[in-house]
C-alpha positions as CSV (number, residue, x, y, z in Angstrom):
1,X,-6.2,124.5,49.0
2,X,-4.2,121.7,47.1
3,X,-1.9,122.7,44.2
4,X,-2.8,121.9,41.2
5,X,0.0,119.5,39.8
6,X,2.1,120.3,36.9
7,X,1.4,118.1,33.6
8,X,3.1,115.5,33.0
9,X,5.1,114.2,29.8
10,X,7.1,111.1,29.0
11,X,10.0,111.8,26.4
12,X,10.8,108.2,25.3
13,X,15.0,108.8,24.1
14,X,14.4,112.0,25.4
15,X,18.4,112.7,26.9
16,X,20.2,113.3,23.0
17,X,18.8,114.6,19.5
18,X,15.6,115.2,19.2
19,X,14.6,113.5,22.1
20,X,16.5,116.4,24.6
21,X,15.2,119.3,22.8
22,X,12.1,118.3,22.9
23,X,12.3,117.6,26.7
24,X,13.8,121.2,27.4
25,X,11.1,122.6,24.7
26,X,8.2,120.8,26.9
27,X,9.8,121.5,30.2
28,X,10.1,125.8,29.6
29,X,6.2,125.5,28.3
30,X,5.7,123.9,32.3
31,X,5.7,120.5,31.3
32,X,7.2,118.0,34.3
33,X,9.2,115.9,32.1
34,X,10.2,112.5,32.2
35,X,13.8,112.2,30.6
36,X,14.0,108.5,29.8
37,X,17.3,106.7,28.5
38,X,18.4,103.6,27.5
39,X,22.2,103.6,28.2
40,X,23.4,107.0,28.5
41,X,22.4,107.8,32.0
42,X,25.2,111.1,32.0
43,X,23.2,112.6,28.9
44,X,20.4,112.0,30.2
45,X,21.3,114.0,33.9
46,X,23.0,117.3,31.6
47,X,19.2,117.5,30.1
48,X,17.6,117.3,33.6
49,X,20.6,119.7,35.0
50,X,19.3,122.5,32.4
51,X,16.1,122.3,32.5
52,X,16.1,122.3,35.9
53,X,18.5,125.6,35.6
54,X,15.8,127.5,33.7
55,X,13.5,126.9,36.5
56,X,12.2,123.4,35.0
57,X,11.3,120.2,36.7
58,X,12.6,117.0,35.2
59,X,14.1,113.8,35.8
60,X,16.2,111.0,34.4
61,X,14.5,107.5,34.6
62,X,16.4,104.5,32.8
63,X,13.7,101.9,30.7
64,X,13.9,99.9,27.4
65,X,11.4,101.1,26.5
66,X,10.8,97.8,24.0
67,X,10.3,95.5,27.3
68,X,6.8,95.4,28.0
69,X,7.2,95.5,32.1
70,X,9.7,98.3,31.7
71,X,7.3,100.6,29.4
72,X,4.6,100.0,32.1
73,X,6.9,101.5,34.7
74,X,8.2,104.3,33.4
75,X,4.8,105.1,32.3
76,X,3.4,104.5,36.2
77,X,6.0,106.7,37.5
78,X,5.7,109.5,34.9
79,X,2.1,109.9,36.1
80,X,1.6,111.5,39.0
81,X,-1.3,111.0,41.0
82,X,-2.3,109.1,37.8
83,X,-1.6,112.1,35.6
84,X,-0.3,111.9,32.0
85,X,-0.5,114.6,29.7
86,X,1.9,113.9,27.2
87,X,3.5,111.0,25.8
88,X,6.5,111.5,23.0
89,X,7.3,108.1,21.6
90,X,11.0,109.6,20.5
91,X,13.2,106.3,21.0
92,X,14.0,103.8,18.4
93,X,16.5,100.8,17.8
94,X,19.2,102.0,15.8
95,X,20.6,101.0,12.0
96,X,23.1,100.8,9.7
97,X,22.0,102.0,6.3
98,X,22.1,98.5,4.1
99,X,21.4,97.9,0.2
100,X,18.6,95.5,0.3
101,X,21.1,93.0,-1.9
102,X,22.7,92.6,1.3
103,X,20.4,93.1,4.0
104,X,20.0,89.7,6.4
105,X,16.7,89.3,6.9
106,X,17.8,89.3,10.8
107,X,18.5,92.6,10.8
108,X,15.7,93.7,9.3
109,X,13.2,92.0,11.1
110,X,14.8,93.3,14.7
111,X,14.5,96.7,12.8
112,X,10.5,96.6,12.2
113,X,9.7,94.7,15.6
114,X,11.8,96.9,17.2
115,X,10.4,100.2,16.0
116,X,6.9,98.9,16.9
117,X,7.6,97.6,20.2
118,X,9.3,100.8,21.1
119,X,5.8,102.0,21.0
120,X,3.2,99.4,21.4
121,X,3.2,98.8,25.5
122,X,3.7,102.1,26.1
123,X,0.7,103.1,23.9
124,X,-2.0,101.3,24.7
125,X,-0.9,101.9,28.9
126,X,-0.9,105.7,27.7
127,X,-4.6,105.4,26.0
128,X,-5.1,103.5,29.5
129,X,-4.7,106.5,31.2
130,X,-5.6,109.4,29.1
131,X,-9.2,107.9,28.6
132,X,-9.8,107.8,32.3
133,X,-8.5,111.5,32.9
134,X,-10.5,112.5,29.4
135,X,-7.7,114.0,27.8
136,X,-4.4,113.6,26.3
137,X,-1.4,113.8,23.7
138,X,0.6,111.4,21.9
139,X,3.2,112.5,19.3
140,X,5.1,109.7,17.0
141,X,8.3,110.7,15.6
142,X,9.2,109.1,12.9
143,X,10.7,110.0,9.7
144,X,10.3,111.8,6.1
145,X,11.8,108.7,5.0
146,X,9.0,107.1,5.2
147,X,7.5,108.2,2.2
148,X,10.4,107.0,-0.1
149,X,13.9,107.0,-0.4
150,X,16.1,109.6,0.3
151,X,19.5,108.0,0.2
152,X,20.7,104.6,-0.2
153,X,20.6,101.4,2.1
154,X,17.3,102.9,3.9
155,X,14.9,100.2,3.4
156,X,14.9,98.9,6.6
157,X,14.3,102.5,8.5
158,X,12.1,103.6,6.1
159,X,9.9,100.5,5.7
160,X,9.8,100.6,9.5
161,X,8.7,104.3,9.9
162,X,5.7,104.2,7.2
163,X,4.5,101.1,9.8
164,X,4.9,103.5,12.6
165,X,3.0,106.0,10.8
166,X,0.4,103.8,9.5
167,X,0.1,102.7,13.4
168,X,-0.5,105.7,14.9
169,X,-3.6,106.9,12.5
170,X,-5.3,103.7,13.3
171,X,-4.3,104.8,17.0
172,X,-5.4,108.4,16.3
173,X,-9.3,106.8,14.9
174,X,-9.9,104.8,18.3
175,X,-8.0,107.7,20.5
176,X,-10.0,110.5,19.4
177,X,-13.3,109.4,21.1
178,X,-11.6,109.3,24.3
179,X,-10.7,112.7,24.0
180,X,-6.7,112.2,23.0
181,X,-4.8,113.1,20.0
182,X,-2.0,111.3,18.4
183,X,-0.3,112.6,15.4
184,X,3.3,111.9,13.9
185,X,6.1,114.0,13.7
186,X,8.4,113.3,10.5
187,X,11.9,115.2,10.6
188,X,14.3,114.9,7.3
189,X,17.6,115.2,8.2
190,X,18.2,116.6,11.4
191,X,21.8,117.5,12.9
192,X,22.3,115.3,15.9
193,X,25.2,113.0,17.8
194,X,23.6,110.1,15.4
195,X,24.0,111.7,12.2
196,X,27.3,113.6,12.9
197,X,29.0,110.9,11.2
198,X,27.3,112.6,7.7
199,X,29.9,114.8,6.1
200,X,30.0,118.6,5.7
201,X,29.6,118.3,2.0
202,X,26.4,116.1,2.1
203,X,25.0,118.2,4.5
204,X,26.0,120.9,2.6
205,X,24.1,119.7,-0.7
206,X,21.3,118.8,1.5
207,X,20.9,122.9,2.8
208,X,21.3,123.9,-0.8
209,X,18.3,122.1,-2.0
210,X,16.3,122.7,0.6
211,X,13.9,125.9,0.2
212,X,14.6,127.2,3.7
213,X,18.0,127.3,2.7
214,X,19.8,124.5,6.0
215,X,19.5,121.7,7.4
216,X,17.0,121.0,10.7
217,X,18.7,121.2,14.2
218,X,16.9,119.1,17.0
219,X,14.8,122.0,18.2
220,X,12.9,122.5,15.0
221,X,11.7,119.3,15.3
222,X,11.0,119.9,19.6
223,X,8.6,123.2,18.4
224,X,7.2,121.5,15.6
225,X,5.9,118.7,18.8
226,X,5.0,121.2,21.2
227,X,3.1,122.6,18.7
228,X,1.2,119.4,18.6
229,X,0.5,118.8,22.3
230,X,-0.4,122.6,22.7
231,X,-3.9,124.0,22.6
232,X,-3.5,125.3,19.0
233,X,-3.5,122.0,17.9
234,X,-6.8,121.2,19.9
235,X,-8.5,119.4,16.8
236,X,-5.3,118.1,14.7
237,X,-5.2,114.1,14.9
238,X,-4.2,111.4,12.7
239,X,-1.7,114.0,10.9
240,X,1.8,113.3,9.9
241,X,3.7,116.8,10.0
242,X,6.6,116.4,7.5
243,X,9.5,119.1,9.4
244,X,12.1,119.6,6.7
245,X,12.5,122.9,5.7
246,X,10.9,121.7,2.1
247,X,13.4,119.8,1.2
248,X,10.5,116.9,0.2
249,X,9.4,119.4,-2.2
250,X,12.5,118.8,-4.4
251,X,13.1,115.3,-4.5
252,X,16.6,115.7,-4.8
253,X,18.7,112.5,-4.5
254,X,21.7,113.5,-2.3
């Protein structure tokens, strides 16, 4: 008798941050993961390495994932025997936080396109798929920020992550019929290489008005998804799950 494969999930980002717990998360609940990069190929190997230490299978697989023909083939080699399970739309251009007195309209735009095209191809290949098989998950991460500001110069991020959210419960309405769920992930600060350049004392202030008492580290975010592509989230779509320890709750400026 044939074995029955293992699912399959593509973390987009998925070897630093958020992105590498939540491949390691998905990969010890039996998940074969797909640990895509951009540039950082040797980040991307340690996160296969471990999970493959625990017992895990995983591997590394290079894509941008804003090129259309690249999104089609990591998504054609993530699933096996035409099998995807998961998709974790994790990766997203980067910023600098910019006042919005001086922000070029340049960078702005590349931020917004960006964002989207990190998970338009990739999305509609994924609903491609899923339908056929009748089943499916696809998480969104975006960002508390979303919902207003949280420090200054975030216009661009933030205007860009209420479109991804806005995007993804128009994805969730057409989804759901074809048996997949898509729902949105929204961390507040997390502690990661990206925002390690944030000081001790602002993350300090941060932990002190949030409720849970500290700031989020990358796996809180990586259960918070796996809760979303598990069966205890059988009948959750179009939601955006807010993961920061209530600091929303406050509205503190910090």
């Amino acid at each position: 008798m044939k074995a029955t494969p293992k699912p399959t999930a593509l973390v987009t980002g998925g070897g630093r941050g958020i992105g590498a717990a939540t491949s390691r998360e998905l990969a010890a609940r039996g998940y074969r993961v797909t640990v895509n990069y951009f540039s950082d190929r040797q980040s991307a190997d340690q996160v296969v390495k471990d999970i493959e230490a625990d017992g895990g299978e995983a591997f590394a697989l290079q894509g941008d994932v804003r090129d259309p023909a690249q999104a089609v083939e990591l998504l054609r080699r993530t699933a096996v025997e035409g099998r995807l399970d998961v998709l974790v739309c994790n990766a997203a251009p980067h910023f600098t936080p910019t006042p919005v007195q001086t922000l070029a309209w340049d960078d702005f735009h590349a931020k917004l396109t960006g964002e989207m095209a990190s998970v338009y191809t990739l999305t509609q290949q994924a609903l491609a798929i899923m339908g056929a098989q009748g089943q499916g998950r696809i998480v969104y991460v975006s960002s508390a920020v979303a919902e207003g500001p949280s420090a200054p110069g975030m216009t661009a991020h933030g205007t860009a992550k209420a479109a991804l959210n806005t995007f993804a419960r128009f994805v969730a309405h057409e989804a759901g019929p074809l048996g997949i769920n898509v729902n949105v992930v929204a961390p507040g600060f997390v502690r990661t290489e990206g925002s390690a350049g944030m000081s001790q004392e602002f993350q300090r202030r941060l932990a002190e008005h949030t409720p849970l008492g500290r700031v989020a580290e990358p796996e809180d975010v990586a259960r918070a998804i796996a809760m979303l592509v598990g069966e205890e989230a059988g009948f959750v779509t179009g939601s955006i799950l807010t993961v920061d320890g209530g600091f929303g709750v406050t509205r503190m400026q910090a």
